[in-house]
C-alpha positions as CSV (number, residue, x, y, z in Angstrom):
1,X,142.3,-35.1,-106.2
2,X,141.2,-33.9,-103.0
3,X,137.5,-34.7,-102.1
4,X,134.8,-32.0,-100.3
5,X,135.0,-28.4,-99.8
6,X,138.7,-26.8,-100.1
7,X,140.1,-25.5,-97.4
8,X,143.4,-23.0,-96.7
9,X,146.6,-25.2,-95.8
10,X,149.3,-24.1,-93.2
11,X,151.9,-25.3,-95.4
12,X,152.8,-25.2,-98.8
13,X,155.5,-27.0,-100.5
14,X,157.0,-25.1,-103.3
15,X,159.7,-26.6,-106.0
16,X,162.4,-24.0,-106.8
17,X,162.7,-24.5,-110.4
18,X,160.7,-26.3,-113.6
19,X,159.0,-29.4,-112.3
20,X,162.1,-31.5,-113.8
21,X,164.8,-30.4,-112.9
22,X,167.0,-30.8,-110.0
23,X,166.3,-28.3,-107.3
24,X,165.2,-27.8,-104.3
25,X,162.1,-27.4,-102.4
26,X,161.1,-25.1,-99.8
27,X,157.9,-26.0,-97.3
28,X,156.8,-22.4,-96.2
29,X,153.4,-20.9,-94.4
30,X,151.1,-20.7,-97.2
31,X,150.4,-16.9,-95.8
32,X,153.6,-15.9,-96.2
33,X,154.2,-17.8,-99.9
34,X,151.3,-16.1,-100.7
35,X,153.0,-12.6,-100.1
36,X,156.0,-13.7,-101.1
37,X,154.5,-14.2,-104.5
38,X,152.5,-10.9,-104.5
39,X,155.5,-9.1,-103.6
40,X,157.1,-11.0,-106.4
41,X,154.2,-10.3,-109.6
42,X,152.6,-7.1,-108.4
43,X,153.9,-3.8,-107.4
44,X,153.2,-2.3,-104.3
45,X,152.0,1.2,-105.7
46,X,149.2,0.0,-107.4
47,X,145.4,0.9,-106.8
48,X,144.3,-1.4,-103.6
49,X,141.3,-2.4,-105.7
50,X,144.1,-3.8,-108.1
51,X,146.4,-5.7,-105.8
52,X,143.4,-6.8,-103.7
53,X,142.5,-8.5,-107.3
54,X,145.7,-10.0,-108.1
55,X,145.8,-11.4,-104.8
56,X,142.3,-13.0,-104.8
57,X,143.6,-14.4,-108.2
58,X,147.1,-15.6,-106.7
59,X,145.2,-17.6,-103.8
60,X,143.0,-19.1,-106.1
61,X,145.7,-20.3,-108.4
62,X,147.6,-21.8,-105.5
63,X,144.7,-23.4,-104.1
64,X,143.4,-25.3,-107.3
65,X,147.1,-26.9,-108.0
66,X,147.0,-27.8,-104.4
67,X,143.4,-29.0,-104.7
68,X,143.6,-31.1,-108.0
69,X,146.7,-32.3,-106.8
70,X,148.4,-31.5,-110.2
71,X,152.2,-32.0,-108.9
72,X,151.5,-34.8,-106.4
73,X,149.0,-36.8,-108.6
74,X,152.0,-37.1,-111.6
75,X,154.3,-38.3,-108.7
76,X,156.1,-35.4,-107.4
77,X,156.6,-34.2,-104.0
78,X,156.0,-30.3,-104.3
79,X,152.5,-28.8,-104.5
80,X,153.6,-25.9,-107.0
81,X,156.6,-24.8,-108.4
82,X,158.4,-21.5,-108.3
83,X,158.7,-20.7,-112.2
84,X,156.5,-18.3,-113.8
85,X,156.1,-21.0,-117.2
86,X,154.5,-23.5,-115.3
87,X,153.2,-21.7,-112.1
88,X,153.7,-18.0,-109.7
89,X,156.7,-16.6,-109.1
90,X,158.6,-17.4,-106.2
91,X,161.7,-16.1,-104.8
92,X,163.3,-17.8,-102.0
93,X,164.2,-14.8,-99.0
94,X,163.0,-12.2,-100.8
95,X,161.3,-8.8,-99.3
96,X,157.8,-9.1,-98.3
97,X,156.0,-5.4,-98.9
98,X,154.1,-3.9,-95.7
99,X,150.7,-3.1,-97.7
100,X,150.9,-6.6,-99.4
101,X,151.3,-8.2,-96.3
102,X,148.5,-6.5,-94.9
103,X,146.3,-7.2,-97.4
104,X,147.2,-10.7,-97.6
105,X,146.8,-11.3,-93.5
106,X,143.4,-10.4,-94.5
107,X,142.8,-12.4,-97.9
108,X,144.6,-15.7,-97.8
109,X,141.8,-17.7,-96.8
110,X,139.5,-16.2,-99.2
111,X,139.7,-17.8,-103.2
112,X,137.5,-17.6,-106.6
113,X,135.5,-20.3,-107.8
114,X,132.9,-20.6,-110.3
115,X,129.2,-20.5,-109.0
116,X,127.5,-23.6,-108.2
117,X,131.6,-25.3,-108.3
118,X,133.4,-26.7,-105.8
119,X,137.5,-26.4,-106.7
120,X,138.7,-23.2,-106.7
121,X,139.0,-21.5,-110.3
122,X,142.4,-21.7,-112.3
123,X,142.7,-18.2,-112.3
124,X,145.4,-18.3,-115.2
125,X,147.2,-14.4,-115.4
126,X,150.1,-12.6,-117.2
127,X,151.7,-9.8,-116.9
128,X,149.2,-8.0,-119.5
129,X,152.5,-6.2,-121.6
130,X,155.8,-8.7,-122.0
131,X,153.3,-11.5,-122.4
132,X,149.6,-11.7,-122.7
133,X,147.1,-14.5,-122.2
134,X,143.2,-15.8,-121.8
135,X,143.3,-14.8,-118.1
136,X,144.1,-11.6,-115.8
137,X,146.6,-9.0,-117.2
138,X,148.2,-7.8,-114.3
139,X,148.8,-4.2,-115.7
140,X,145.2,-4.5,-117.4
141,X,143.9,-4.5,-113.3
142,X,145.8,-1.4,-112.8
143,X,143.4,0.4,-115.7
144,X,139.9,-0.9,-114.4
145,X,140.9,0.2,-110.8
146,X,141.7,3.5,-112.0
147,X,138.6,3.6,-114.2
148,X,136.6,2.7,-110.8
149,X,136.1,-0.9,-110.8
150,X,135.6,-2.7,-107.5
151,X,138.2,-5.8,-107.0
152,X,134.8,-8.2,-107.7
153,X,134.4,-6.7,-110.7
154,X,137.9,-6.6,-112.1
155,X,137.7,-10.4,-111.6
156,X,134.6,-10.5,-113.5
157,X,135.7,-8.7,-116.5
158,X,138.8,-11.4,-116.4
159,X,136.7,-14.6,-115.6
160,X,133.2,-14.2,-116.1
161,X,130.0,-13.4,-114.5
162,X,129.5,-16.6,-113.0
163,X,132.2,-16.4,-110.5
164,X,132.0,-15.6,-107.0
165,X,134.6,-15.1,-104.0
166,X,134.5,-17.4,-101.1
167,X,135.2,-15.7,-98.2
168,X,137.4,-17.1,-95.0
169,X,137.6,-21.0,-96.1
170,X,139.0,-23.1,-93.0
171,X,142.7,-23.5,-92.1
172,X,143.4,-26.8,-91.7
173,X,147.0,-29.0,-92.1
174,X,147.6,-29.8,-95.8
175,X,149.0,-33.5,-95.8
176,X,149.6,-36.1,-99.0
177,X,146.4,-38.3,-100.3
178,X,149.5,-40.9,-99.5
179,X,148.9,-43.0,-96.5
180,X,152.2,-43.5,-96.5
181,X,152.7,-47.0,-96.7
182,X,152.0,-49.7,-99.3
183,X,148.8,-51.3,-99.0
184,X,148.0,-54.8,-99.6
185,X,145.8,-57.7,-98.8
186,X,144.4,-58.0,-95.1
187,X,144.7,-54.0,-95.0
188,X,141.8,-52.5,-93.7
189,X,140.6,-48.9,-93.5
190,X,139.3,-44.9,-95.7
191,X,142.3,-45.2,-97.9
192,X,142.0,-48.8,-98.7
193,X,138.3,-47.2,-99.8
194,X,139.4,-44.5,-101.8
195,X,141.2,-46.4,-103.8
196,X,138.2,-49.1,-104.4
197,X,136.0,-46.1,-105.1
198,X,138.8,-44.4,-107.5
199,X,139.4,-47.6,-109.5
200,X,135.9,-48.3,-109.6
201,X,135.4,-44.8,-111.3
202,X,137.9,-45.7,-113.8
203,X,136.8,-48.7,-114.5
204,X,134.1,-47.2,-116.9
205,X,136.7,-45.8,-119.4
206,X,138.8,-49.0,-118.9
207,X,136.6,-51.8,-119.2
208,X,139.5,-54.4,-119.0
209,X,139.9,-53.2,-114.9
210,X,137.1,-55.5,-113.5
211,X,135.0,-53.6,-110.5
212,X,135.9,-54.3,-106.6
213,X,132.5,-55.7,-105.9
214,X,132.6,-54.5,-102.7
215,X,134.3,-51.1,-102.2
216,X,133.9,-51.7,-98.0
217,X,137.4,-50.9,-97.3
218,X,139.1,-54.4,-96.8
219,X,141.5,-54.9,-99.5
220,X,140.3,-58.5,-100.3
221,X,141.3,-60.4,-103.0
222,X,139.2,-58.5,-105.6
223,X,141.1,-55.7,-104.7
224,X,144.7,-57.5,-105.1
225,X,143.2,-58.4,-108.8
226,X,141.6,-55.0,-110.0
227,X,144.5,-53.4,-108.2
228,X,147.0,-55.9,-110.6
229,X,145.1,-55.4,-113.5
230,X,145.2,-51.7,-113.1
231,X,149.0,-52.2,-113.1
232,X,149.1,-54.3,-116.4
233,X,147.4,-51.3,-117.9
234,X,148.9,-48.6,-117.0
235,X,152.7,-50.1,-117.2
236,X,153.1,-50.5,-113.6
237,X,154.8,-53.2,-112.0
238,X,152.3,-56.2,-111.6
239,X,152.4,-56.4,-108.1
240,X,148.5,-56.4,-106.7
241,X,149.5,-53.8,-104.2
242,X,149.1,-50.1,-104.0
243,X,152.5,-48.4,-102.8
244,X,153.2,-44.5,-103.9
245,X,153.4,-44.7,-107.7
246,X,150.0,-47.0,-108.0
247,X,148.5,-44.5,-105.6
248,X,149.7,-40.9,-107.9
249,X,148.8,-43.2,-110.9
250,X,145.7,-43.7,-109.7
251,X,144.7,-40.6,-108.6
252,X,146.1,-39.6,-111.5
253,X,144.0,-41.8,-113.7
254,X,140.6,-41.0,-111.4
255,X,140.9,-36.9,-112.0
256,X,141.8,-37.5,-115.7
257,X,138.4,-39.3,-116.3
258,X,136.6,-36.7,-114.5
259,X,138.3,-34.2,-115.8
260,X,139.3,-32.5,-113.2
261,X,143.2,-32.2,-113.0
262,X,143.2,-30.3,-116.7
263,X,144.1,-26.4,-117.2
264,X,140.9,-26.1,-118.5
265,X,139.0,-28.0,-115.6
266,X,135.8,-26.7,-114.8
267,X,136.0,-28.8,-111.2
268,X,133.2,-31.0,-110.1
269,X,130.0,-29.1,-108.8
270,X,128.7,-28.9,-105.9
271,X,125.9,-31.2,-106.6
272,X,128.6,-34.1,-107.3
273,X,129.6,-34.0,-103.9
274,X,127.3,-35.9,-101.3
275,X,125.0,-33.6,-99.4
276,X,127.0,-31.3,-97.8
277,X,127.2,-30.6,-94.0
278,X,125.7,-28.0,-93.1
279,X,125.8,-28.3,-89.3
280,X,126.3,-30.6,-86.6
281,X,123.4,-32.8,-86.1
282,X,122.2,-33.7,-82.4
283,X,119.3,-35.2,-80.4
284,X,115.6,-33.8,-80.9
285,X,116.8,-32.0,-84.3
286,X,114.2,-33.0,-87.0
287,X,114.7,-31.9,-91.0
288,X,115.8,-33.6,-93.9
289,X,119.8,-33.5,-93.1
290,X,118.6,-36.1,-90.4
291,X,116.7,-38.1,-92.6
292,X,119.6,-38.1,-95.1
293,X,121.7,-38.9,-92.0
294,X,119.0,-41.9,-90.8
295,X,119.1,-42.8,-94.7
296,X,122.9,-43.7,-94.8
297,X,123.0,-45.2,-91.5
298,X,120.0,-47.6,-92.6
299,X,122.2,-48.6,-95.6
300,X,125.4,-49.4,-93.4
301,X,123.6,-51.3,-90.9
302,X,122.1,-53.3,-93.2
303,X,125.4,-53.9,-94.8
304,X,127.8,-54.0,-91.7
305,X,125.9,-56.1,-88.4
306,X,128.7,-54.1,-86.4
307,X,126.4,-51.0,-86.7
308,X,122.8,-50.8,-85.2
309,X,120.3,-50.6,-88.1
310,X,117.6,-47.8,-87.2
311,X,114.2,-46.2,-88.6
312,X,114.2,-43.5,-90.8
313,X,111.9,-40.7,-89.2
314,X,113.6,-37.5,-89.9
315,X,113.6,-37.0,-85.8
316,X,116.7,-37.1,-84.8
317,X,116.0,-39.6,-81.5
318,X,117.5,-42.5,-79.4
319,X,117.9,-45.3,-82.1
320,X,119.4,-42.8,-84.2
321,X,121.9,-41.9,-81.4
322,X,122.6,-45.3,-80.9
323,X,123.7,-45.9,-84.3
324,X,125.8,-43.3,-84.6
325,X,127.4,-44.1,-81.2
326,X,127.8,-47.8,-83.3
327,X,129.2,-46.5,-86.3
328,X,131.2,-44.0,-84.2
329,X,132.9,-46.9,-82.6
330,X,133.5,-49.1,-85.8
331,X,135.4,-46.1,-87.3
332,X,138.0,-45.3,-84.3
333,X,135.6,-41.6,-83.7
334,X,135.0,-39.8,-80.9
335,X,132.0,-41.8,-79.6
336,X,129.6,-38.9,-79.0
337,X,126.4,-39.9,-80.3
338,X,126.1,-36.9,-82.0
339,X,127.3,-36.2,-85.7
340,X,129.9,-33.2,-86.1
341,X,131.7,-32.9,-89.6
342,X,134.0,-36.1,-89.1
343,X,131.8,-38.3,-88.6
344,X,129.2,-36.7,-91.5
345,X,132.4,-37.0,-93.9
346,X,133.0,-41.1,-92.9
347,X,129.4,-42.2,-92.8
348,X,129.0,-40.7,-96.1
349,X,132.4,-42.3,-97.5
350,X,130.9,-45.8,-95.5
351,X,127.8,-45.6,-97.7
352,X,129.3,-44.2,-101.1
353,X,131.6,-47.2,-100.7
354,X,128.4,-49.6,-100.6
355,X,126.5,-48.0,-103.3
356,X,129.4,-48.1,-105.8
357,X,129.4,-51.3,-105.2
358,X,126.1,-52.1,-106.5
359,X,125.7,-52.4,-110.0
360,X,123.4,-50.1,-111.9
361,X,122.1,-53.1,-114.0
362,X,120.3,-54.7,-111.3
363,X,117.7,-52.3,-110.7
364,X,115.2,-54.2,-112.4
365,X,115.1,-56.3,-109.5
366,X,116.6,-54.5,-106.1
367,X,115.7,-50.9,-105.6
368,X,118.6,-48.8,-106.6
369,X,120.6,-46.9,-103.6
370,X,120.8,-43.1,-104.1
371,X,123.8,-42.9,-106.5
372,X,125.8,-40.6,-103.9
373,X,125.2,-37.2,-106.6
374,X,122.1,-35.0,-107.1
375,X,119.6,-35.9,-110.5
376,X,119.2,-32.2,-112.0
377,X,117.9,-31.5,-114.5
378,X,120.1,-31.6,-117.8
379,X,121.8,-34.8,-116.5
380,X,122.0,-37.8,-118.7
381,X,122.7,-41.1,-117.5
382,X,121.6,-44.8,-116.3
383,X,120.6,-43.5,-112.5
384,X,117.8,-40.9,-114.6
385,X,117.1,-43.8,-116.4
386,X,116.0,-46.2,-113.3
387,X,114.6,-43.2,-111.7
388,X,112.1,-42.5,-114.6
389,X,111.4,-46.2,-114.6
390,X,110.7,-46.0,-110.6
391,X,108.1,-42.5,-111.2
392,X,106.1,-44.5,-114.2
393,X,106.1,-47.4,-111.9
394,X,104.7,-45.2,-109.1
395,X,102.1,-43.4,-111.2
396,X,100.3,-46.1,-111.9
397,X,99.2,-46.4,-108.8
398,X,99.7,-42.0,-107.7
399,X,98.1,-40.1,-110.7
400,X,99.5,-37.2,-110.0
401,X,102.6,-38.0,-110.5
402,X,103.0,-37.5,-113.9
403,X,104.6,-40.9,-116.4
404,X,107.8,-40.4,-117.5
405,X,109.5,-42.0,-120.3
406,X,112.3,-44.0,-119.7
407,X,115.2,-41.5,-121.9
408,X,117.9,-41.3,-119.2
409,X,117.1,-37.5,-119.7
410,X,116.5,-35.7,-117.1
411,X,114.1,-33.2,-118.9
412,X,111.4,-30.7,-117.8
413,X,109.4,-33.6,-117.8
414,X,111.2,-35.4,-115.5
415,X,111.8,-32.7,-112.7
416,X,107.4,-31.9,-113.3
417,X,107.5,-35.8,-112.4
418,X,109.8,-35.2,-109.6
419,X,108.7,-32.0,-108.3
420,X,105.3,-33.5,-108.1
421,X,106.3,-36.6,-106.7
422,X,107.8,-34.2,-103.1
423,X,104.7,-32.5,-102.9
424,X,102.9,-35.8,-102.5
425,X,106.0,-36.6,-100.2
426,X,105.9,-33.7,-97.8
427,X,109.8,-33.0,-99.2
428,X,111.1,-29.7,-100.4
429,X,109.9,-29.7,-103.9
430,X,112.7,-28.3,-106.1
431,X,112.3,-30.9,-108.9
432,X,116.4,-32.5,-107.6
433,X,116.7,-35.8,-106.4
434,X,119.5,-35.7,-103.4
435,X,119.4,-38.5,-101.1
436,X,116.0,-37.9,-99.1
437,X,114.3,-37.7,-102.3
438,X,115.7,-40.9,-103.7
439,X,114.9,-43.1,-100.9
440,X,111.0,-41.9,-100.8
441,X,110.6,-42.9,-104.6
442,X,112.7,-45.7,-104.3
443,X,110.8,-47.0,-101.4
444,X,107.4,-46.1,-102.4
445,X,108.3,-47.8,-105.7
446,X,109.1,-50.8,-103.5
447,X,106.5,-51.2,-101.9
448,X,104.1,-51.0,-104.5
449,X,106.3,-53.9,-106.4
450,X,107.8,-56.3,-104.6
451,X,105.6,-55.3,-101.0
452,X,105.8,-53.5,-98.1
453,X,109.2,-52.3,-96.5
454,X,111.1,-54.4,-98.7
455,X,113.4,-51.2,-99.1
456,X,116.6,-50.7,-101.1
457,X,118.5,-51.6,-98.3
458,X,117.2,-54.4,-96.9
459,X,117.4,-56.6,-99.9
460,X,119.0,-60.1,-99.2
461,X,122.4,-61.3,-101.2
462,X,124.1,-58.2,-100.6
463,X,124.3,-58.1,-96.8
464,X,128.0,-58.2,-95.7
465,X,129.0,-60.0,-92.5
């Protein structure tokens, strides 16, 4: 499973028969597979408000295969196949229409997700008269566009209401999850992390996998063991080390728990993901994605002495700089000082690493780290749980900041508790706890308990030389 926003590959490998069996593949522009398949389900003669539909509908169904890796994740080396059973049709050489290939020079990069997701949607389709199914009829498109309906709208009537069409995604190269070589103790490095993080996930179903203590990105010997025991489990050789078919299977494993590689995925949401970049960050800036930024970096140099601690102001300034420039450095970046999308995505990985690592449990005596996701409302789990605890603990001393009982739902109560809690903050108060918002309550609530600045991440046993 891919992580953060999708974007539009240049390539796209395509298997030229059923996943089984014993045929080729083809690695073509995704542009042009994407009008080789349009010129392949849809005729050229219908409405443009029709094809432009079924086009948005083919890019999207490309897109979330190549996104959930569903062929690569069960160990093959294709993203999709070229049989109309299992995926779009394909034909190897054939004739690309003029119109379609107009349209799709200006549609590729654009795809249908639902609102407030992240994947793109699973736009299932059929032809609407051979064969019919829960998705798009083809032919059906043909009627709305005639009866007037925009392309937006023929999608809706298909999908939903809640969809919506994200408009030129980036173009970046599409390669495996894979490192491409087998990892083992001593290796070092993100996908020595992903795979901590991964197994760490799965470890929740599968109690018998022990957790990595530290998900840091050394494969220690914890790693070797979980990795092992992973193995045992799942019918793998027992060998402690991750080469390809450990890696699918645990990918694999990871998006099956989270269900996210199913047909009937609904994809993570947005507010899974870690707060999202929004633009590059640089000197004299001040707002809350620096004091998210300043939050991170305060965990990782308290956890790694190779990167300069600093003092979380929400001013982007010299010490902040600096430990970037540190982190920058530690991570084989360009060593900028400033933070461009790169580096956002690798300090957040540094210190989602870190927090997994920490267990939940322990809360009654360390101030929790911000989980990595944002509390909403309707969630229900152990992080709402502490965070109730923290805003009862706080009240006592902040009236109006309203008790909270300890549920581990995250009620209308809870987001009154919240919302009131960022007023008295100076934060944004929309009643969600994202990072910014975690470490004000967390800290306040350590100060009041255990004493001044004794914040999450400066609490002794954990450090990591």
């Amino acid at each position: 499973m891919l992580t953060g926003e999708p974007f539009i590959p240049q390539t796209i490998t395509v298997h030229l028969g059923a996943p089984d069996e014993d045929a080729p593949n083809v690695t073509v522009s995704y542009p042009y597979y994407i009008k080789n398949v349009a010129s392949s389900e849809i005729f050229p003669t219908w409405e443009e408000t029709a094809l432009r539909a079924n086009i948005y509908a083919i890019t999207s169904f490309a897109l979330n295969r190549i996104y959930t890796e569903w062929y690569r994740a069960r160990g093959y080396d294709f993203d999709i196949t070229s049989v109309t059973q299992y995926d779009q049709k394909y034909i190897e050489g054939r004739q690309i229409y003029d119109n379609i290939a107009v349209l799709v020079d200006e549609l590729f990069d654009d795809y249908v997700r639902r609102q407030g997701r992240i994947e793109p949607l699973f736009t299932a389709f059929c032809n609407g008269t051979t064969s019919t199914c829960d998705g798009l009829s083809q032919w059906g498109t043909v009627d709305l566009a005639r009866q007037g309906f925009l392309p937006y709208e023929i999608l809706q009537y298909y999908y939903g209401d809640d969809i919506e069409i994200v408009k030129n995604a980036p173009v970046r190269s599409a390669t495996m999850s894979y490192p491409g070589n087998v990892l083992r103790t001593g290796d070092s490095g993100m996908a020595v992390q992903t795979i901590q993080i991964q197994l760490n996930r799965i470890s929740r179903n599968y109690p018998a996998i022990p957790k990595i203590p530290a998900a840091s990105g050394d494969f220690d010997a914890a790693t070797a063991d979980t990795v092992r025991t992973f193995q045992q489990v799942f019918d793998l050789p027992s060998t402690g080390t991750v080469d390809k078919a450990t890696w699918y299977r645990i990918a694999y494993i990871y998006t099956s728990v989270k269900r996210l590689a199913e047909l009937d995925s609904e994809g993570i949401t947005i507010d899974e993901l870690p707060m999202q970049f929004e633009e590059p960050l640089t000197p004299s800036m001040q707002n809350e994605q620096v004091r998210g930024l300043q939050y991170f970096l305060a965990v990782i140099g308290a956890y790694y002495e190779s990167v300069q601690p600093l003092t979380i102001t929400g001013i982007y300034d010299e010490q902040t700089m600096a430990s970037v420039r540190s982190f920058q450095r530690v991570y084989g970046l360009p060593v900028t000082g400033t933070v461009d999308e790169a580096t956002w995505n690798d300090i957040y990985r540094a210190y989602a690493g870190i927090a997994a690592s920490i267990p939940v449990e322990d809360a009654a005596w360390i101030p929790l780290l911000y989980p990595g996701f944002v509390l909403q409302e309707g969630m229900t789990n152990e992080y709402v749980r502490v965070l109730q605890q923290y805003l009862t603990y706080i009240h006592r001393t902040v009236p109006s900041i309203p008790e909270v009982r300890d549920t581990g739902y995250f009620g209308p109560v809870t987001r009154s508790a919240v919302t009131a809690f960022q007023r008295y903050a100076g934060l944004t108060p929309n009643g969600a706890v994202g990072a910014v918002t975690w470490d004000e309550i967390a800290g306040l609530y350590s100060d009041l308990r255990f004493g001044y600045e004794k914040r999450p991440y400066q609490a002794p046993g954990y450090i990591i030389k």
